[in-house]
N, C-alpha and C positions, 0 to 999 in steps of 0.2 A: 630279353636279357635276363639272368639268372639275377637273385636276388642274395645281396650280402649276407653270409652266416653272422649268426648272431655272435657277438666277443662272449666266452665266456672264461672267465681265470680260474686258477688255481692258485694259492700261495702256499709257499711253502719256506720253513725257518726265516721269516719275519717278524721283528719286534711289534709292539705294540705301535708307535710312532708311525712305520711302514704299514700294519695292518688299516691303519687309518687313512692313511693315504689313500691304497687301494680303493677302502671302504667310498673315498669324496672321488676317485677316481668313476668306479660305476655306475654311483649315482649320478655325472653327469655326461658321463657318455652312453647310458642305459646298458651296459653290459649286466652280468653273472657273476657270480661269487659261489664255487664251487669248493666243496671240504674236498672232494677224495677224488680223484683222476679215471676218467674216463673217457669215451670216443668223443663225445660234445665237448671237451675241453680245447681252446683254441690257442689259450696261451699258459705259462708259467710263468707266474713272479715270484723270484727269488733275491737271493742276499748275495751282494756281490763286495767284493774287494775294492776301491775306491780306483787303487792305484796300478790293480793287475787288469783290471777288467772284466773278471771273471767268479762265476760263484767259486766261496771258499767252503764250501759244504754242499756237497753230493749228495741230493736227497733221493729218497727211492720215487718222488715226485717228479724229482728232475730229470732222474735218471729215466722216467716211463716217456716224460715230456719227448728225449731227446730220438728217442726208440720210436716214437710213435710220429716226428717230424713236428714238433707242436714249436710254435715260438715262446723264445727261452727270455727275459725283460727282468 
């Protein structure tokens, strides 16, 4: 049986508040914390609209996320 890839993020146009989350996020699931987008990146965390559901800002992060099939959170 193949062995799970390791979680790693990227954030992107996150407040401080959110950055901290993340931050108690990977600490306890042992994931990653990645600045800048590349093939090892498994997810993207972004900023979303509460009530659309959806990011309200495009980021060229999100945008790689989306191109490269990465899960968008």
């Amino acid at each position: 049986m193949d062995k799970p890839r390791e979680m790693v993020l990227v954030a992107t146009s996150l407040r401080d508040k959110a950055l901290e989350s993340v931050s108690s996020f990977t600490k306890r699931f042992g994931a990653k914390v990645e600045t800048t987008m590349g093939p090892h990146v498994t997810h993207v965390v972004c900023k979303a609209d509460q009530r659309k559901r959806v990011t309200d800002q495009r980021t060229l992060k999100y945008l790689h996320g989306l191109l490269n099939r990465r899960w968008i959170v």
